[in-house]
Backbone and ligand atoms as CSV (ligand in chain L), in Angstrom:
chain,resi,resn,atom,element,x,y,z
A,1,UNK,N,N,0.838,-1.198,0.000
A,1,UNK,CA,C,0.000,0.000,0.000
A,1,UNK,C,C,0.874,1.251,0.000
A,2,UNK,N,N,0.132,2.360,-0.703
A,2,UNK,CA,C,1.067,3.487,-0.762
A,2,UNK,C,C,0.446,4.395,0.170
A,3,UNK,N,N,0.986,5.368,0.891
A,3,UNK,CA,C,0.463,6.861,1.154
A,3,UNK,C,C,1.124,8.061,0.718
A,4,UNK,N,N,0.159,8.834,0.825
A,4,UNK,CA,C,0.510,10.318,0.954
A,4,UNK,C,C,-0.078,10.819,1.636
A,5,UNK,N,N,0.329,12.589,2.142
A,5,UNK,CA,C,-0.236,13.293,2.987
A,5,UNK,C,C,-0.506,14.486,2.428
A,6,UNK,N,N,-2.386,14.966,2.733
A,6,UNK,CA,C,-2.358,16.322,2.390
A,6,UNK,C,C,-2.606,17.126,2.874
A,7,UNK,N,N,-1.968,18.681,2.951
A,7,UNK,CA,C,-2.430,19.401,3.873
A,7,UNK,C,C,-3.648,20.332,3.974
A,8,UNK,N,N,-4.160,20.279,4.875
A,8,UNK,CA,C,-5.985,21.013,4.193
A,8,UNK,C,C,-5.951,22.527,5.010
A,9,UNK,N,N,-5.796,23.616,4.622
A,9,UNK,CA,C,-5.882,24.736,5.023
A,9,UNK,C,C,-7.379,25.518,5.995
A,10,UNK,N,N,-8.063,24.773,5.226
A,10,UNK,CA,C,-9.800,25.455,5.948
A,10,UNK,C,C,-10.522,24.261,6.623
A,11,UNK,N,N,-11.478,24.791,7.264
A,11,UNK,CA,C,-12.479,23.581,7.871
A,11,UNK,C,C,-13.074,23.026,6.970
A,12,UNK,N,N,-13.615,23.479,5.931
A,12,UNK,CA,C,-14.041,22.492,5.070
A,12,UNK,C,C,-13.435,23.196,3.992
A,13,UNK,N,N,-13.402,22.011,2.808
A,13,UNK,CA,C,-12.556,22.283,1.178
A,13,UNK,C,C,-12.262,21.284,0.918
A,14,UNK,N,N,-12.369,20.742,-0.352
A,14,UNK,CA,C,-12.210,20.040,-1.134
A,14,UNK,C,C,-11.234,20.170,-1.979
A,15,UNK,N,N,-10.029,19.208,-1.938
A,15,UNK,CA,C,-8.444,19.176,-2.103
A,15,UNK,C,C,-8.086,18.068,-3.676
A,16,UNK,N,N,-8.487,18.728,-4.720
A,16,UNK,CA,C,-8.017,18.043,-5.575
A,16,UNK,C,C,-6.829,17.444,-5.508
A,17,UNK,N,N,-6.693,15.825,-5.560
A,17,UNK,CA,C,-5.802,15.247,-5.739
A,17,UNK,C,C,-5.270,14.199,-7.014
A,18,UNK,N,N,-6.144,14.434,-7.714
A,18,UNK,CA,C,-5.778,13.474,-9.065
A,18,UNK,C,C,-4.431,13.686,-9.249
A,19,UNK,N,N,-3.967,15.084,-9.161
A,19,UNK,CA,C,-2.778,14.814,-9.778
A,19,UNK,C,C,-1.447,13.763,-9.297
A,20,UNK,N,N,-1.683,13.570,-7.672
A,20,UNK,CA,C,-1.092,12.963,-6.571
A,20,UNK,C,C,-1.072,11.543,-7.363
A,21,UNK,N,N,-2.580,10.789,-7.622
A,21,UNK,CA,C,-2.448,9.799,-7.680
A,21,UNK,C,C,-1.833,9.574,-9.592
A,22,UNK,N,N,-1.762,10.328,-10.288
A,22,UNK,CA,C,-1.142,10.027,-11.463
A,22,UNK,C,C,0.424,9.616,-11.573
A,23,UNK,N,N,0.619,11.104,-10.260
A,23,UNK,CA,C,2.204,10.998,-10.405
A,23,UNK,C,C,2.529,9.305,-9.785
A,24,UNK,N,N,1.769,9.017,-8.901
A,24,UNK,CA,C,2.087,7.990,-8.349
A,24,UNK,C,C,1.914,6.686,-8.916
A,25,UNK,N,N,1.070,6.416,-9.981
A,25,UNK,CA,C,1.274,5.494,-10.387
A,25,UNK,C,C,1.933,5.389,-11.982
A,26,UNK,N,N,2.771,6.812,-12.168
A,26,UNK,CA,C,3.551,6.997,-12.945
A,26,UNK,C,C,5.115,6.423,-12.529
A,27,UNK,N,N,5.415,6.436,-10.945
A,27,UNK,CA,C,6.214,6.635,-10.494
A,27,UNK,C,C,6.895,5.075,-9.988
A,28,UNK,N,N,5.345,4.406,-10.145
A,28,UNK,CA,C,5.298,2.882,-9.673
A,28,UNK,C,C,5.673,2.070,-10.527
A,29,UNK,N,N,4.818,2.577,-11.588
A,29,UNK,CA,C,4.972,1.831,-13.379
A,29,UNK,C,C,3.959,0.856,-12.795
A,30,UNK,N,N,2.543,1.162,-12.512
A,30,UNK,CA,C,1.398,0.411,-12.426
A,30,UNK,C,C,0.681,0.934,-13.894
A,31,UNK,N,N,0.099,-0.177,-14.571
A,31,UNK,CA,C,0.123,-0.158,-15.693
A,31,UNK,C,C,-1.650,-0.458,-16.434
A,32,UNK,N,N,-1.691,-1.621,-15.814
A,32,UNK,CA,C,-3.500,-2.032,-15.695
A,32,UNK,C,C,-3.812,-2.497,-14.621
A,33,UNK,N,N,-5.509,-1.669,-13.972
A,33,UNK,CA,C,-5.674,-2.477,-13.089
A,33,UNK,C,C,-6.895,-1.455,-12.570
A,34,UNK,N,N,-6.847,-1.537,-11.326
A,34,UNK,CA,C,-7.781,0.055,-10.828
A,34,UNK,C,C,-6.685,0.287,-9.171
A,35,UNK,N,N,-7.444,1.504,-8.987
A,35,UNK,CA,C,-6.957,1.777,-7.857
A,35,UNK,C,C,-7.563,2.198,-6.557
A,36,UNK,N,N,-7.374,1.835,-5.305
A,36,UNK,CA,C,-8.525,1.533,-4.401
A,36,UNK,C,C,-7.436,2.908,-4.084
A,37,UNK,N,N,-8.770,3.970,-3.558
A,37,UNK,CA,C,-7.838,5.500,-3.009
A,37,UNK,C,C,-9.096,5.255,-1.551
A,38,UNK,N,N,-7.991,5.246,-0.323
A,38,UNK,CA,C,-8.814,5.440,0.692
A,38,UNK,C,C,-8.379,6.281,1.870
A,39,UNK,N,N,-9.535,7.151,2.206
A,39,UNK,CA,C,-9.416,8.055,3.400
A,39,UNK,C,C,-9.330,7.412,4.801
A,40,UNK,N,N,-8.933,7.589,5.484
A,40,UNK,CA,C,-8.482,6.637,6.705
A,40,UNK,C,C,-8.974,7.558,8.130
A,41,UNK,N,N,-9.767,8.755,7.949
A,41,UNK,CA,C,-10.396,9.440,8.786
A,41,UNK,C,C,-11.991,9.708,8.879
A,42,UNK,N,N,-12.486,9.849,10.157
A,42,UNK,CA,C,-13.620,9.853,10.520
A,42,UNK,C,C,-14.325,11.328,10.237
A,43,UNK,N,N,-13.467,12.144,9.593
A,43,UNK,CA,C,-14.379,13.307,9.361
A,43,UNK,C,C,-13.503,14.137,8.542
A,44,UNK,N,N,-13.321,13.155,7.625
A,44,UNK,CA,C,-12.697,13.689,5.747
A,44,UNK,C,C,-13.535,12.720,5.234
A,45,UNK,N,N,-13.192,12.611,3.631
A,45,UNK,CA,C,-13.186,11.583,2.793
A,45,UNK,C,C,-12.966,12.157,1.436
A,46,UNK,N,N,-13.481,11.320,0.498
A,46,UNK,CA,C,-13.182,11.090,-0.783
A,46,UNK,C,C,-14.079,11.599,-1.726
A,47,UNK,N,N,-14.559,12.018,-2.984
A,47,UNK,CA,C,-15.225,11.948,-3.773
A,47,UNK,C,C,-14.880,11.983,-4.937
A,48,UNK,N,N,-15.537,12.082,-6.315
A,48,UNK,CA,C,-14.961,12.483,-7.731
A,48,UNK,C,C,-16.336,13.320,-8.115
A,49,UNK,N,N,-15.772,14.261,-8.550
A,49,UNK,CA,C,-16.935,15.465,-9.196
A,49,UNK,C,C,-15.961,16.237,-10.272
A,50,UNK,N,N,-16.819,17.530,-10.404
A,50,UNK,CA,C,-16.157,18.366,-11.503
A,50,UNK,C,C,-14.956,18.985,-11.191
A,51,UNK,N,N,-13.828,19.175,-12.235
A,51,UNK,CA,C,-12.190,19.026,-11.631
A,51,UNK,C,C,-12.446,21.033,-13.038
A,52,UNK,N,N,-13.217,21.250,-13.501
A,52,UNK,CA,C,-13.207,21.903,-14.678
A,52,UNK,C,C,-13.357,23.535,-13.578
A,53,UNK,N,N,-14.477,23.478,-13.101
A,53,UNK,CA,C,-14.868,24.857,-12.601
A,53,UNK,C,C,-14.862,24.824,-10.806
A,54,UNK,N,N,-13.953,25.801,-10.000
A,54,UNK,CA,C,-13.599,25.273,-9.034
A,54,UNK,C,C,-15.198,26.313,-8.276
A,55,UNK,N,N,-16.166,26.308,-9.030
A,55,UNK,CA,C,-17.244,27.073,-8.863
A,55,UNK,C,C,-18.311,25.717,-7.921
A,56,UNK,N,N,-17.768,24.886,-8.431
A,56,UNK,CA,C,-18.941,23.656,-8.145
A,56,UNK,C,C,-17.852,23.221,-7.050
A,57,UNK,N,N,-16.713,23.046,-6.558
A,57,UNK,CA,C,-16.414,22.548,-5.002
A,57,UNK,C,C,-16.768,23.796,-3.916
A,58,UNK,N,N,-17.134,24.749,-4.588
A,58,UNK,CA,C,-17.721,25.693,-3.455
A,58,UNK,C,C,-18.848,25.970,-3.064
A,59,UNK,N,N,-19.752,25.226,-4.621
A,59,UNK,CA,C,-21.163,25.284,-4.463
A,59,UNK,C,C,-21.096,24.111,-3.637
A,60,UNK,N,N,-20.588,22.759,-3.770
A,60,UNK,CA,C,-20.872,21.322,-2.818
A,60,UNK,C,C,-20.540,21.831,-1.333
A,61,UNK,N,N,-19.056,22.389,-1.141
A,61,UNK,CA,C,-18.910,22.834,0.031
A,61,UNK,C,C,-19.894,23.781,0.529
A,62,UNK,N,N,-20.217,24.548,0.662
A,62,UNK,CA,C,-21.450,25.414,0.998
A,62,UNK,C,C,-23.056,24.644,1.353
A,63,UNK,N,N,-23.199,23.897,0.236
A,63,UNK,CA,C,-24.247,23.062,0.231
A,63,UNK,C,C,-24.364,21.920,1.513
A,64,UNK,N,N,-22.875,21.378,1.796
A,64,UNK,CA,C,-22.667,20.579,2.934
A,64,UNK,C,C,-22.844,21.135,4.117
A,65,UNK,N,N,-22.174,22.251,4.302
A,65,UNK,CA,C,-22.631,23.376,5.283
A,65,UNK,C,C,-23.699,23.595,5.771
A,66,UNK,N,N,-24.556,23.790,4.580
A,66,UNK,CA,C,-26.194,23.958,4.923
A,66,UNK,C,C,-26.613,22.738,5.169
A,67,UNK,N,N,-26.416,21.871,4.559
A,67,UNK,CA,C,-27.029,21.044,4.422
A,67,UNK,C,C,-26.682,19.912,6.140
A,68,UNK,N,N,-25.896,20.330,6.814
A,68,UNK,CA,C,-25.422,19.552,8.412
A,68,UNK,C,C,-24.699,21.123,8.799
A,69,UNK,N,N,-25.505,21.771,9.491
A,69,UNK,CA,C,-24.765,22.865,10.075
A,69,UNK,C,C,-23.915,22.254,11.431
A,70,UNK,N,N,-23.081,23.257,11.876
A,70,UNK,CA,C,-21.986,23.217,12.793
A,70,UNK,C,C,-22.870,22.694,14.220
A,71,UNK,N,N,-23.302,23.795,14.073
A,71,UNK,CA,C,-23.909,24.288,15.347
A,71,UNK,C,C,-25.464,23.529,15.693
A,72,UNK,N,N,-25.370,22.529,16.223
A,72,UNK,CA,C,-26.783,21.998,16.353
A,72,UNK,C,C,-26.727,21.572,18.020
A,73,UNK,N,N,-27.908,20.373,18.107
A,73,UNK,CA,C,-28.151,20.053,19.165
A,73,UNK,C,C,-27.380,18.337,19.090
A,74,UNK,N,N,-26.100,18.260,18.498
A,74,UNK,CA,C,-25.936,17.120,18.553
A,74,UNK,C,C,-24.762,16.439,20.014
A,75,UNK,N,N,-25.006,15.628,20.180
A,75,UNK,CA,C,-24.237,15.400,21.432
A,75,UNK,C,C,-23.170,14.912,21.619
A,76,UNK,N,N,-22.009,14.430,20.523
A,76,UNK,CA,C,-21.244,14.165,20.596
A,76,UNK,C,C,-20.368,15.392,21.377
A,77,UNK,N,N,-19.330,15.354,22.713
A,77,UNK,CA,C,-18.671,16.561,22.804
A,77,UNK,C,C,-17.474,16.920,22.495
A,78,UNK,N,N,-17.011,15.951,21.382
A,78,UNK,CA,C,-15.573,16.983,20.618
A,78,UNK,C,C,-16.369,17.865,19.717
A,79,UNK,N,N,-17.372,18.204,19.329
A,79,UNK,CA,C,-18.353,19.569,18.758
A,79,UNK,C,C,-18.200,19.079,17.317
A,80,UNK,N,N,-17.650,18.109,16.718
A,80,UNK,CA,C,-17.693,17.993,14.883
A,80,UNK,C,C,-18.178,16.916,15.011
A,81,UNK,N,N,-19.454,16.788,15.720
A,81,UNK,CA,C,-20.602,15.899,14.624
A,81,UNK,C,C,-20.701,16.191,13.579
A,82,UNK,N,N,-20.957,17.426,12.696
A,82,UNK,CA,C,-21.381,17.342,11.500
A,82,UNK,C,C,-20.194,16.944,10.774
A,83,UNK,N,N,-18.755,17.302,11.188
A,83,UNK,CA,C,-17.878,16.429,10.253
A,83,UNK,C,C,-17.925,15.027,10.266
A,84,UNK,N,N,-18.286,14.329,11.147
A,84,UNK,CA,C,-18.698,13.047,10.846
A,84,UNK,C,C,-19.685,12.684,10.175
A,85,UNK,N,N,-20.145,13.732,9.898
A,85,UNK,CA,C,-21.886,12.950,8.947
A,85,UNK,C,C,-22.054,13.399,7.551
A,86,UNK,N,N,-20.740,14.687,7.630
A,86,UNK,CA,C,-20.410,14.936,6.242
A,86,UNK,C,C,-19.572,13.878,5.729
A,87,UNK,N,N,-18.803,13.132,6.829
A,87,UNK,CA,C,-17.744,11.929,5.869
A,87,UNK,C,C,-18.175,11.294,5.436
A,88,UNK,N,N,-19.435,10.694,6.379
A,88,UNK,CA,C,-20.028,9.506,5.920
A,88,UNK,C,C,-20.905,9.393,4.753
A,89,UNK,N,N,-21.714,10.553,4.616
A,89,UNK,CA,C,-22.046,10.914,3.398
A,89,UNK,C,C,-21.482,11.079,2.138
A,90,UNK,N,N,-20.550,11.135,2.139
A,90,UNK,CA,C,-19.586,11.018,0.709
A,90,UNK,C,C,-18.934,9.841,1.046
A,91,UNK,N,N,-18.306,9.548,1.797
A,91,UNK,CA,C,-18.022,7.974,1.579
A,91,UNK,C,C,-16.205,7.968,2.132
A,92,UNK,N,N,-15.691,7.176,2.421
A,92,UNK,CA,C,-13.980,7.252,2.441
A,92,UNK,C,C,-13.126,6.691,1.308
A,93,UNK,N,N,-14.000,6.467,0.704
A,93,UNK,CA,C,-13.203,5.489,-0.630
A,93,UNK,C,C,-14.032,5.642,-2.274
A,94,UNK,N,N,-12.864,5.906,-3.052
A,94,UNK,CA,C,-13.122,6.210,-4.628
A,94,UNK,C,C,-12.169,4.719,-5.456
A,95,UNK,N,N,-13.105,4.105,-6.125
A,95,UNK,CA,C,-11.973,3.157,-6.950
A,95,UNK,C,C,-12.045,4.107,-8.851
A,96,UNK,N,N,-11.222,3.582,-9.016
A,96,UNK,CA,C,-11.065,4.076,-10.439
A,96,UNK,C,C,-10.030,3.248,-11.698
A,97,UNK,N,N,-10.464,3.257,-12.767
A,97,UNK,CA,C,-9.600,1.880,-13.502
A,97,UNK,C,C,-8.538,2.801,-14.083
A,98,UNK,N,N,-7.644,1.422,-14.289
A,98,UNK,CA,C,-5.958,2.347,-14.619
A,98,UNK,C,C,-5.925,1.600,-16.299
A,99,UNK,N,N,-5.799,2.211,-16.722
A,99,UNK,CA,C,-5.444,1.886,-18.523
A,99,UNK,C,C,-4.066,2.148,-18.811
A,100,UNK,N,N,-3.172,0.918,-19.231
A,100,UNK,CA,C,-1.928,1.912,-19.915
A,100,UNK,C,C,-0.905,3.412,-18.668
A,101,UNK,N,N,-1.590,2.682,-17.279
A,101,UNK,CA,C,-1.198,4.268,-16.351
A,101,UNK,C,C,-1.364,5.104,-16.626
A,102,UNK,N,N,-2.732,5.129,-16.943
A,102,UNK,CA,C,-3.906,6.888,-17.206
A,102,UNK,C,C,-4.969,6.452,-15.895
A,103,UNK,N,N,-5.040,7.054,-15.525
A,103,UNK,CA,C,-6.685,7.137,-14.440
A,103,UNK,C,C,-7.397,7.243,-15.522
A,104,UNK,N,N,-8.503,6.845,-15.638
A,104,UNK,CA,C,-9.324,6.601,-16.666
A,104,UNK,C,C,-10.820,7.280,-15.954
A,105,UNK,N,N,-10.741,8.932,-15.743
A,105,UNK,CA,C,-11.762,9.543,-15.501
A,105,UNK,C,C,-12.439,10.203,-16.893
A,106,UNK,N,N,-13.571,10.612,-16.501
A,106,UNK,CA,C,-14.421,11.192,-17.336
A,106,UNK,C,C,-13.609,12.610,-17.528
A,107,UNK,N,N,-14.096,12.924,-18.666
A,107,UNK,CA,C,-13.616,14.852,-19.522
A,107,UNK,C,C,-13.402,15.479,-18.142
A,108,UNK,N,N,-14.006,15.816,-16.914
A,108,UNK,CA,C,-14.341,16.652,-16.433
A,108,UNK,C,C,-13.944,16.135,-14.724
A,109,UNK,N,N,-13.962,15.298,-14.612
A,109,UNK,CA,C,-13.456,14.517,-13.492
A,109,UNK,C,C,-12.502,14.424,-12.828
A,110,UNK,N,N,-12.551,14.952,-11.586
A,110,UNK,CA,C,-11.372,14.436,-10.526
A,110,UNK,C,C,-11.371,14.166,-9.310
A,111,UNK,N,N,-10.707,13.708,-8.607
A,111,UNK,CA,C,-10.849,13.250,-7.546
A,111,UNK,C,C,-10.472,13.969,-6.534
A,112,UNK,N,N,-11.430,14.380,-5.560
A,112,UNK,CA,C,-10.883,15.259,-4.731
A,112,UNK,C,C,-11.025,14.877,-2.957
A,113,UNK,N,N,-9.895,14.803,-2.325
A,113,UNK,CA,C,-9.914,14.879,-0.735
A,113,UNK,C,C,-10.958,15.825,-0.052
A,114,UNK,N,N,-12.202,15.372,0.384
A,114,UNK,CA,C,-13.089,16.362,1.338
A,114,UNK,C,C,-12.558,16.725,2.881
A,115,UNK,N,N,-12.529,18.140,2.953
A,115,UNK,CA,C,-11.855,18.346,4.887
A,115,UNK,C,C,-13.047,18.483,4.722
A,116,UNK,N,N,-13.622,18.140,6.218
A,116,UNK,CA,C,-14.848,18.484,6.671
A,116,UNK,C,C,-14.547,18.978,8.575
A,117,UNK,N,N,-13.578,18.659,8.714
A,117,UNK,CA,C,-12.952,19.138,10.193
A,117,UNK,C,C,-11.421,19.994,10.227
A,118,UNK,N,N,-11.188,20.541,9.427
A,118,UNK,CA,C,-9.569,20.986,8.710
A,118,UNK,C,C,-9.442,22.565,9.453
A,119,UNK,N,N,-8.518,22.947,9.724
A,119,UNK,CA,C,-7.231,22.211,8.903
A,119,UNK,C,C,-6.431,21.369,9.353
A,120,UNK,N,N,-6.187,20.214,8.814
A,120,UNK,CA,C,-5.520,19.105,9.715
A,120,UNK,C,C,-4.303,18.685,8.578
A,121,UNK,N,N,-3.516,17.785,8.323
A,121,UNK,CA,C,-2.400,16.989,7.478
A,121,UNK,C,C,-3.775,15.757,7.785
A,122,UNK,N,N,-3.912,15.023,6.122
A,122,UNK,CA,C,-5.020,14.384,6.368
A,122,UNK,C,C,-4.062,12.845,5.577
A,123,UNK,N,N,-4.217,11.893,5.225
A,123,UNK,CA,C,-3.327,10.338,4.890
A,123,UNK,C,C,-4.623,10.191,3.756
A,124,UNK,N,N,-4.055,10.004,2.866
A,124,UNK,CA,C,-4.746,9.132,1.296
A,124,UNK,C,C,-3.757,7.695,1.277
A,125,UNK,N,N,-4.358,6.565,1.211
A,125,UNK,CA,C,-3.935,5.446,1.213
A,125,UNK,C,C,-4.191,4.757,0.017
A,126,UNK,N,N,-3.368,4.607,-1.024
A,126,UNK,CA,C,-3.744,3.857,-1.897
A,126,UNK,C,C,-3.289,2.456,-2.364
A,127,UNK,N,N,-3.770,1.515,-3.037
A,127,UNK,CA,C,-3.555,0.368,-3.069
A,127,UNK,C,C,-3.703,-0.063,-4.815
A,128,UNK,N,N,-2.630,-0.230,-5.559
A,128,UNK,CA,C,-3.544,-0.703,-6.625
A,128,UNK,C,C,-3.654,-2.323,-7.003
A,129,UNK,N,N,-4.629,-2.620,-7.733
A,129,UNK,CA,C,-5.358,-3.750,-7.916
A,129,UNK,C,C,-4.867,-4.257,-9.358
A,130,UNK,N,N,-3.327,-5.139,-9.729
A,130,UNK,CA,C,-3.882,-5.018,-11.064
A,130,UNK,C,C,-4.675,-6.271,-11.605
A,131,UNK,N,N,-4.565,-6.060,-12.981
A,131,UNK,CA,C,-5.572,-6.685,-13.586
A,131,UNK,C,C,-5.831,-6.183,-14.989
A,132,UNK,N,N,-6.176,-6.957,-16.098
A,132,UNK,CA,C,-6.481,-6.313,-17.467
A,132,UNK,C,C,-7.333,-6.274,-18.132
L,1,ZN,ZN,ZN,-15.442,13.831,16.704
């Protein structure tokens, strides 16, 4: 298994990392197969959305915001319940197929690290799978 570490500046933001995992399996000479990318924290994670207009990780971020505010009646007392329910909602893990060592995303696609409790140094764990 491989890692890396990224550093997340705000409480919440969404940390494009495609490029992380290209270099890396440029670097491996992984060739066919897919690749299991996993978040290893309880209040980050993973997703793939639009990599084109950085208009739409601010509309999602914002939207998450509203959508589990900070400030509620929840009882956990380290106070980031909602970063836990924002993780879980997107998920900790993105797979994606490797062609020839291309990530094989859509036109518009990338994969991006969610902070939902940041700013912290957050671990992407990846593993690849091959196969042809
Ligand atoms: Zn907590």
């Amino acid at each position: 298994m491989e890692r890396f570490s990224v550093a997340t500046r705000y409480r919440e933001e969404m940390i494009n990392i495609t490029r992380n995992l290209e270099e890396l399996v440029i670097a491996r000479g992984w060739r066919d197969g897919a690749l299991l990318v996993f978040c290893p924290h309880t209040t980050a994670g993973l997703t793939i959305n639009e990599a084109a207009d950085p208009d739409v990780q601010t509309d999602m971020t914002l939207f998450m915001k509203k959508l589990v505010p900070k400030a509620s009646t929840f009882r956990h007392t380290e106070g980031n319940s909602d970063a836990h329910i924002k993780s879980s909602l997107l998920g900790p893990h993105c797979l994606v197929i490797v062609e020839e060592s291309r990530l094989c995303l859509g036109t518009w696609q990338g994969l991006y690290l969610c902070e939902w409790d940041g700013p912290r140094t957050r671990q992407v764990w990846v593993k690849f799978l091959p196969g042809s």
